[in-house]
N, C-alpha and C positions, 0 to 999 in steps of 0.2 A: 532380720528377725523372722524364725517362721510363725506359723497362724498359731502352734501351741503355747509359744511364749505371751505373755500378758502382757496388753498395752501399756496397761496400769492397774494400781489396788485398788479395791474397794477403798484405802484409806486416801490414797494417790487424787484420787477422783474427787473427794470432799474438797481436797483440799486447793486443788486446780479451779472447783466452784466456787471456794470462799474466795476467790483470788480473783474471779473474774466476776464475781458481785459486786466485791471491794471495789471497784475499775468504775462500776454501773454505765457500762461502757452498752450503749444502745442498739450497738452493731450484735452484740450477741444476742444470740439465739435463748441462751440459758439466763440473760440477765432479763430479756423481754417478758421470758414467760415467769422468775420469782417477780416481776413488777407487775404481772398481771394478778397475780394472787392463788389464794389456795383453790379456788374454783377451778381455775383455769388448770392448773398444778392435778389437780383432783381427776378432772374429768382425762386427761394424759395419762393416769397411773390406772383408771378403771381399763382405757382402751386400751395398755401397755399387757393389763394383765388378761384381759381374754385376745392380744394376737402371743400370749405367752402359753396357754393353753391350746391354742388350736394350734401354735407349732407344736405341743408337747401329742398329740393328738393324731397332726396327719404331717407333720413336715420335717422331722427328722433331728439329728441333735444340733446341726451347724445352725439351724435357723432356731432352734429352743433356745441354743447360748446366744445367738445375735439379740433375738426378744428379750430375755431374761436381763441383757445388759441394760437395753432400754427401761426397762421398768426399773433397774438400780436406779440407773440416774435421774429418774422421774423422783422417785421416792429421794434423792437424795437431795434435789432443788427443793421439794417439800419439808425436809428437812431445813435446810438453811433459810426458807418463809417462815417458821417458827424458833428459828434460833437455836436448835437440838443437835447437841457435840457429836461423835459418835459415842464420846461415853456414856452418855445419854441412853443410847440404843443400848448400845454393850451391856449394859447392867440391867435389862430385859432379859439376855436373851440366858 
């Protein structure tokens, strides 16, 4: 696989979380921090999104797309802390 193809979708990635919440398997990383709550969740997606600016700012595109990932998936554990589908989203936007 090279670097341009995608890991996974934005939908891929929901659904790899719902699945390993489902689990509440302790060893993850992604189950510890929905069991710690939206605080915790919260204060993750503030720091996700200014080192997503300062990539945007001084560090160029590969490290803007590596940030920008990271705040997906912040936002998408906060998601699944409230119970919110993508449809959910999608009908926002």
């Amino acid at each position: 696989m090279t670097s341009s193809q995608p890991r996974k979708s934005f939908e891929e990635l929901y659904v790899e979380l719902s699945e390993k919440i489902a689990t509440g398997d302790t060893e993850s990383g992604s189950v510890r921090l929905v069991q710690a709550g939206t605080h915790a969740i919260g204060k993750k997606i503030v720091e996700e999104a200014a080192e997503v600016w300062m990539a945007a700012e001084y560090q160029g595109k590969e490290a803007l797309a590596l940030e920008i990932s990271q705040l997906i998936y912040h936002i998408q554990l906060l998601m699944h802390t409230h119970e919110l589908s993508m449809q959910d989203v999608y009908k926002n936007l």
